[in-house]
Every structure is written in C-alpha cells, then in structure tokens.
C-alpha positions as CSV (number, residue, x, y, z in Angstrom):
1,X,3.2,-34.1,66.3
2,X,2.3,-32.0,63.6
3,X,1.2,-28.1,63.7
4,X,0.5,-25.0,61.9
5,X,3.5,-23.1,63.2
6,X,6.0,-23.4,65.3
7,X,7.7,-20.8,67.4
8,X,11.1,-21.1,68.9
9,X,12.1,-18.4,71.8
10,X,10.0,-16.5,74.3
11,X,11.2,-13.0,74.2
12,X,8.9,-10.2,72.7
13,X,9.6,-11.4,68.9
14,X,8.1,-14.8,69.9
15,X,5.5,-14.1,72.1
16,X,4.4,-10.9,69.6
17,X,4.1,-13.5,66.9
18,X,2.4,-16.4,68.9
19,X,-0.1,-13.7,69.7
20,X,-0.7,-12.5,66.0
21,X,-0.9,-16.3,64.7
22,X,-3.1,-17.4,67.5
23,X,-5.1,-14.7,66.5
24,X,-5.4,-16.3,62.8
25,X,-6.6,-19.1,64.5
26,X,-3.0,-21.0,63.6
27,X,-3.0,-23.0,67.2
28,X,0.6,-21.9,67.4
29,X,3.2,-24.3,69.5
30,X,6.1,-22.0,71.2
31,X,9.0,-23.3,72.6
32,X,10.1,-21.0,75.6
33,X,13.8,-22.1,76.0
34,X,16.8,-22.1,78.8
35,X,15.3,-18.4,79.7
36,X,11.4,-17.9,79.6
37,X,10.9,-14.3,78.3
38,X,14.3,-13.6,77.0
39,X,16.7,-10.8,78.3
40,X,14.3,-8.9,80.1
41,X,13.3,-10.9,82.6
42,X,16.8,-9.8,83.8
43,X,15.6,-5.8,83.1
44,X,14.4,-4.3,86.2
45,X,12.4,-1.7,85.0
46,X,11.6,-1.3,81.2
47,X,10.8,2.8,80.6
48,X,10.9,3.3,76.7
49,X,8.2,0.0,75.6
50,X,4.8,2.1,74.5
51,X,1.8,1.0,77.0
52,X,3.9,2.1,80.3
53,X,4.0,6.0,80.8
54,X,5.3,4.7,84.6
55,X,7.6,2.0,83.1
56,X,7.0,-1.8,84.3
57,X,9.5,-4.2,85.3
58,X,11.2,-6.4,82.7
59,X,9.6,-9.6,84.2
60,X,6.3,-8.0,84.4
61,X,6.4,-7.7,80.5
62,X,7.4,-10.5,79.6
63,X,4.4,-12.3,82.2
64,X,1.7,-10.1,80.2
65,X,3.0,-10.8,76.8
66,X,2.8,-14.7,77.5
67,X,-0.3,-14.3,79.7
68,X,-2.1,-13.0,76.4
69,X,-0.5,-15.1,73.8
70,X,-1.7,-18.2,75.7
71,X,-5.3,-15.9,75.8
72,X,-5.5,-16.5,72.6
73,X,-4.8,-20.4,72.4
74,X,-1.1,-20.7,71.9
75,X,0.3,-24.0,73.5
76,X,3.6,-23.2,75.6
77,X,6.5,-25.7,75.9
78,X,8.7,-25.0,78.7
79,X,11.0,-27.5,76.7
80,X,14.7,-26.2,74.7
81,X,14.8,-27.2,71.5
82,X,17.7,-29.5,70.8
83,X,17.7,-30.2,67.4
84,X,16.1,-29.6,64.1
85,X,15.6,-30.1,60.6
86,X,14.3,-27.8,58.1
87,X,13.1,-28.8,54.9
88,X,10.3,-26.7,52.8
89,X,6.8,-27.7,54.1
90,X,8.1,-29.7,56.5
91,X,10.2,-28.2,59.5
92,X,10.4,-30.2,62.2
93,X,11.8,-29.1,65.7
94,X,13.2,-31.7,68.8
95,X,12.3,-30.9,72.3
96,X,12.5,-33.5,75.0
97,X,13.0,-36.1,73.2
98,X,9.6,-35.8,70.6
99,X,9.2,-33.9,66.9
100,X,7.0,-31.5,66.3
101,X,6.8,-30.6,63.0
102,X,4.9,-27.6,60.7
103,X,5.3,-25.9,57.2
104,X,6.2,-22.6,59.1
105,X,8.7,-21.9,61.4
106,X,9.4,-18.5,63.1
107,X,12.8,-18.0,64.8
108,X,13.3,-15.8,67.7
109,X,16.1,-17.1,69.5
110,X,17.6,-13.9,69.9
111,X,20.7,-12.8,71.2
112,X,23.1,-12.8,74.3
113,X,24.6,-9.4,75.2
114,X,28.7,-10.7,76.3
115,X,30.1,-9.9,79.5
116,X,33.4,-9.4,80.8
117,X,33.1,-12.3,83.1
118,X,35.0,-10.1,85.9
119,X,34.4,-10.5,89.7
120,X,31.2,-8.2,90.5
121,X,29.6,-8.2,87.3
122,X,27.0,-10.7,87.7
123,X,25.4,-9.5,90.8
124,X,25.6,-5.9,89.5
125,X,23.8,-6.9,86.5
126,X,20.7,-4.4,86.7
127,X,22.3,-2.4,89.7
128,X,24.6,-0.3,87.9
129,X,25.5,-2.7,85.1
130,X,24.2,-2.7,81.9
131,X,24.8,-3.9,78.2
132,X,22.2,-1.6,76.7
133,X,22.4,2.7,77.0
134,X,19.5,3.2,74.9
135,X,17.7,0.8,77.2
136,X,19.1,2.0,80.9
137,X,21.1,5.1,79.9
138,X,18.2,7.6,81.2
139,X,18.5,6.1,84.6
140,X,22.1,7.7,84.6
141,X,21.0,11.3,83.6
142,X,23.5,14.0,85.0
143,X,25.5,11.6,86.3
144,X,29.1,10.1,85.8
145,X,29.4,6.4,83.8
146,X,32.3,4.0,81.7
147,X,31.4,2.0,78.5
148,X,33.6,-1.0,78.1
149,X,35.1,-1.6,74.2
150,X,36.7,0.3,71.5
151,X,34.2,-1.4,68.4
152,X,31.9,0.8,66.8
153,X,29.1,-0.2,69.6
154,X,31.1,1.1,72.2
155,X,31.9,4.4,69.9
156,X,27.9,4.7,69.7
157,X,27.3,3.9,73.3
158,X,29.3,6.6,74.1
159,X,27.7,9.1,72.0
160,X,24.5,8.4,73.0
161,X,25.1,8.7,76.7
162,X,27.2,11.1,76.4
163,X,24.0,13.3,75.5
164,X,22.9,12.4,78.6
165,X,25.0,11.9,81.7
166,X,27.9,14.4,82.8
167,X,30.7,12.2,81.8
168,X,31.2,9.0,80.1
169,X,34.8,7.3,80.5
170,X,35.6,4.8,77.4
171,X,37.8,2.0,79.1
172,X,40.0,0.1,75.9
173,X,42.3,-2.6,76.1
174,X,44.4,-1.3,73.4
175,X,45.8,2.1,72.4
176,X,44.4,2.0,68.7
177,X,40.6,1.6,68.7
178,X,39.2,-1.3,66.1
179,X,36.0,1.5,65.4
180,X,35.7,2.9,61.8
181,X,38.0,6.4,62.5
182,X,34.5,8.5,62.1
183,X,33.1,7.0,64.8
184,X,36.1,7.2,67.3
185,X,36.2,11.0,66.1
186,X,32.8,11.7,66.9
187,X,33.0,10.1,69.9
188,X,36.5,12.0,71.0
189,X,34.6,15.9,69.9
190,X,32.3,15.0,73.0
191,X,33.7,17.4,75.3
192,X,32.5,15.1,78.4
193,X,34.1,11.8,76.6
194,X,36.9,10.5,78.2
195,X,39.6,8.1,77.5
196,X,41.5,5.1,79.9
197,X,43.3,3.5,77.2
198,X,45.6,-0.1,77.4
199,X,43.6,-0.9,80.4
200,X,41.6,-4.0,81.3
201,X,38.5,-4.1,83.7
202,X,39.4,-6.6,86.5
203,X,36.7,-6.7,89.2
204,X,33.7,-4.3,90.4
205,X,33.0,-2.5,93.1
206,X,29.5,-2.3,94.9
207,X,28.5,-0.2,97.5
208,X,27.0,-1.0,101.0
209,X,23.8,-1.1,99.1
210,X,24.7,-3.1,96.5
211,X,24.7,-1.5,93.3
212,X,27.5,-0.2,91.4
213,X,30.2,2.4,92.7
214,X,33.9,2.0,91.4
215,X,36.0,-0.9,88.2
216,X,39.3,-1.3,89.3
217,X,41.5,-1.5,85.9
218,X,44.8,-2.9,84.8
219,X,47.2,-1.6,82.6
220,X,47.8,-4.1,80.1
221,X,51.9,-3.6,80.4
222,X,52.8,-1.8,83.9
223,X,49.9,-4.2,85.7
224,X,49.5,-1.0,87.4
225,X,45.9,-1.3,89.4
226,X,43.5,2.1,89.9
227,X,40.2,2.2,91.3
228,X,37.9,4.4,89.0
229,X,34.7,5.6,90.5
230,X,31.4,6.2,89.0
231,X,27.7,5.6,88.4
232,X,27.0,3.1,85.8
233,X,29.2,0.6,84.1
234,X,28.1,-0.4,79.9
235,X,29.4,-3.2,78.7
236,X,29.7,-2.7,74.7
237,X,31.6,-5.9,73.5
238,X,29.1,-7.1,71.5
239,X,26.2,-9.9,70.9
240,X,26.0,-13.7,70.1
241,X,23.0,-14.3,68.2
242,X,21.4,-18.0,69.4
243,X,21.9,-19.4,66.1
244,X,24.0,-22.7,66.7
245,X,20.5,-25.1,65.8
246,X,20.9,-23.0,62.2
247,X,24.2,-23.5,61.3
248,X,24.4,-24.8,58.0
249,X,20.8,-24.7,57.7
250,X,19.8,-21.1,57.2
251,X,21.8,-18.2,55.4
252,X,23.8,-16.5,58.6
253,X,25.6,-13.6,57.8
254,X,29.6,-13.3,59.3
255,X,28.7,-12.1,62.8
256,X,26.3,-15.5,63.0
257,X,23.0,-13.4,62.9
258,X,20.2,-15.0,60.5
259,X,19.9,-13.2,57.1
260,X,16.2,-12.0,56.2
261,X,15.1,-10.4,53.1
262,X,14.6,-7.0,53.2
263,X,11.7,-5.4,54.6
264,X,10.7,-8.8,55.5
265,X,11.1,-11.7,58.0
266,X,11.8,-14.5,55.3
267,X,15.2,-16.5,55.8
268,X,17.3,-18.1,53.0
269,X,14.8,-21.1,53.1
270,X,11.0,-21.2,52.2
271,X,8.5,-21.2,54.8
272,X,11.2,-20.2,57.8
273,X,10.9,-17.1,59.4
274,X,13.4,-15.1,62.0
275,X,12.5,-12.1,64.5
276,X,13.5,-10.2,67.3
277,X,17.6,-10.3,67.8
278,X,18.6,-13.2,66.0
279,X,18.2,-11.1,62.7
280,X,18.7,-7.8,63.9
281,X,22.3,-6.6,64.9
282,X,21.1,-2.9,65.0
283,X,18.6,-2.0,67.2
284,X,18.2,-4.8,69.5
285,X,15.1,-3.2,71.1
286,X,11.9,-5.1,72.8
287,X,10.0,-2.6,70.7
288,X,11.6,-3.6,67.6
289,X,11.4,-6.9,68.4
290,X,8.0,-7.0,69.0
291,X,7.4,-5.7,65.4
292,X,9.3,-8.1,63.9
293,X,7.5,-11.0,65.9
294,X,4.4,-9.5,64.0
295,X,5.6,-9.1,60.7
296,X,6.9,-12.7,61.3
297,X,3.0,-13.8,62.0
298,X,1.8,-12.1,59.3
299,X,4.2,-13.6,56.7
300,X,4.0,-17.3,57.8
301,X,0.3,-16.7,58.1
302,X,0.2,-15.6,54.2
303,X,2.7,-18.7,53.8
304,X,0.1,-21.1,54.5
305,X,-2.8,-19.5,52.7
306,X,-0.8,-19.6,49.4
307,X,0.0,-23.4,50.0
C-alpha cells in the first residue's frame, strides 16, 4: 500500500507528529507497536506535561493524544512492525504480513528504561519505583529515596533529587564509580547524598498497601543481607533505544540511539526522520518528545513539497 508518511511508534513523538502531518492533509499511517502509547501508559500520574495544572494520568495522555491525531484523519495500525527497508523515496515498512510503503518515514520507537529484574520490582513499578526523578521525583519531596547505578545518570539522578527529598542513598555494585570524577564529586558535596557501596539490590519490599517500603542488598563479597528502608527506589542503569529494525540501515551512534542532524530530525538517510527517545539520550521527556514529533512533521512535510 502506498502512503504519504509513515509513522512507526505511538508515544508522544508519534502521535505529536501524526497529528501535525494529518494536519497538512498527509493521510498519515501510524503503526502503534507491542505497547500503544509508549512508557506512559505505565506513568500513573504525569505532573510536569503543559495543559495539566492538576496532572492527568499517564494513560489518559496518551488516549487524548491518539484520540486527536485520529481527529484529524490519521489511520492507526495496532500492528508491530517487523521488518523494513529504507531506500530514498521509497521506504517501505512490514506489519502483519503486508508493505506499506512512503517517501517519508518518521521514527519514534523510543526507548526502554532497564530494570534490575529483582523480585518486587515489577509490581512496584509506579508505586514507589521509578526510572525517571525528573519525571516522579516531586512526588518524593521531603522524603527519604535510593537511586540504583554508579554511571553518570545515576550521579545526575542523585543531584537532582537530592534538591528535593531529605536523603537520597546511591546503591553501587562496585567500590569505584564508572561516572566522569566531576560528577561523582558533585554528587558526594550533597550533604544529604549517601553512599552503600559493593552492594547489589536483591528483592523489594512493599508495604501492606502495596507500594514501596524497604531493598534488601547484598554485599558483593561477604553475601552479607541488610534491609534498607525508604520511600522511593530510582532505577538509573540506563536506556535501550528500539532501534534493532535500523541496524545497518540508519547512522546509530555507540549507545544504539539514531543519529539526527543538528537542530533537526533528519537521519543519516534522505527522507527518514527520528523523534521522541530513539534520538534523544538526554532529556527523555514526553514534553521533549512531543516537540520533536513536530519538528519531525514539519520536516517530512517540507520533504515532500520539494520532491
């Protein structure tokens, strides 16, 4: 089947841009994916996206954005894309076994937050456990909180909330941290920073309620257990951009992330365009996101008119 554009992802990149180039009257196709609406339909309440002064629930924004992208005439899949092929002019994307094919395509895979995989941390997911303090660290104001890694994410993690909550305990594996030494120091001046190094997160604790209240940890060469209580457990051990249908296809850059001019959305290949997560390794914000989904629209849109 052949299309205008073609929009792979559903998070606030994709749906930001399906709404912009349905706009242009560009009958946009989107592809929504394994999980409709990207990583906040697993947010429960969303605080810092403009629109909300109350804050709305990560599902609930995600339902508007697609509610007014279709508005506007864009033609959902609820189809993954398995395959595709990119060639100037002429992209071409598999879902359920049939080709759809356009001479743009915008990207907005985005990227998957990593986990610890520990006992407890899936059903505390959004109860106490989070992957994102700029995103949740305002619920855990005042209050006491461990970030997970020794990268410079988890060094910034801990800044930030430490400018927030009463303490913030950085759990390593390792005595030496793999952070840039600036970063570590910064994060060791905070006098509410604290430290539990060589120890490994093995299971969480929930209370009778069921959100967060304790991470037992191991000490990677005594194997001696502790139970350390708090409020809110961060999780900064990095992200995995969805880029596996690009490898080899498109310019990634070492992390896996898809490399876009500057100031732009363009990729390494004419007529492709990326948004949202899978090109951005420094904000990772719906807000950001969103703006890139735009810019996305707006370049593919000028794309065609110069073809």
């Amino acid at each position: 089947m052949e299309h205008h554009v073609i929009i792979i992802g559903s998070g606030p990149a994709g749906f930001t841009a399906a709404i912009y180039a349905a706009r242009a009257n560009l009958a946009p196709i989107l592809f929504e994916g394994l999980q409709p609406g990207g990583q906040l339909t697993t947010t429960t309440e969303v605080e810092n996206f403009p629109g909300f002064p109350d804050g709305i629930g990560g599902p609930d924004l995600m339902d508007l954005l697609r509610r007014q992208s279709e508005r506007f005439g864009t033609r959902i899949v609820a189809e993954e894309v398995s395959a595709v092929e990119i060639a100037p002019r002429r992209h071409a994307v598999e879902a359920a076994g049939q080709w759809h094919r356009a001479p743009a395509l915008i990207v907005a895979t985005g990227a998957t937050a990593r986990y610890l995989g520990i006992p407890g941390e899936d059903d505390l997911k959004g109860r106490g456990v989070s992957a994102c303090a700029t995103c949740d660290g305002f619920f855990f104001r005042d209050r006491s909180v461990f970030v997970v890694g020794g990268g410079d994410t988890a060094m910034e993690e801990a800044g930030y909330l430490a400018g927030i909550c009463r303490t913030v305990t950085v759990i390593h594996r390792r005595r030496e941290f793999r952070a840039s030494p600036i970063m570590v120091e910064k994060a060791r001046s905070r006098g509410n920073v604290r430290l539990e190094l060589e120890q490994v997160p093995v299971r969480l604790v929930a209370t009778d309620s069921g959100t967060f209240r304790a991470v037992v940890v191991r000490h990677v060469s005594t194997g001696e257990e502790r139970t350390l209580e708090g409020d809110g457990f961060f999780v900064a051990v990095g992200h995995t951009p969805q880029t596996s249908l690009f490898q080899g296809k498109l310019e990634l850059d070492p992390g896996g992330y898809i490399v876009t001019r500057p100031g732009t959305t363009r990729t390494s290949v004419e007529g492709v365009f990326a948004a949202g997560d899978v090109q951005d390794r420094t904000y990772r914000q719906a807000v950001t996101a969103a703006g890139t989904g735009c810019m996305a629209a707006l370049e593919a849109q000028r794309y065609l008119e110069s073809l």
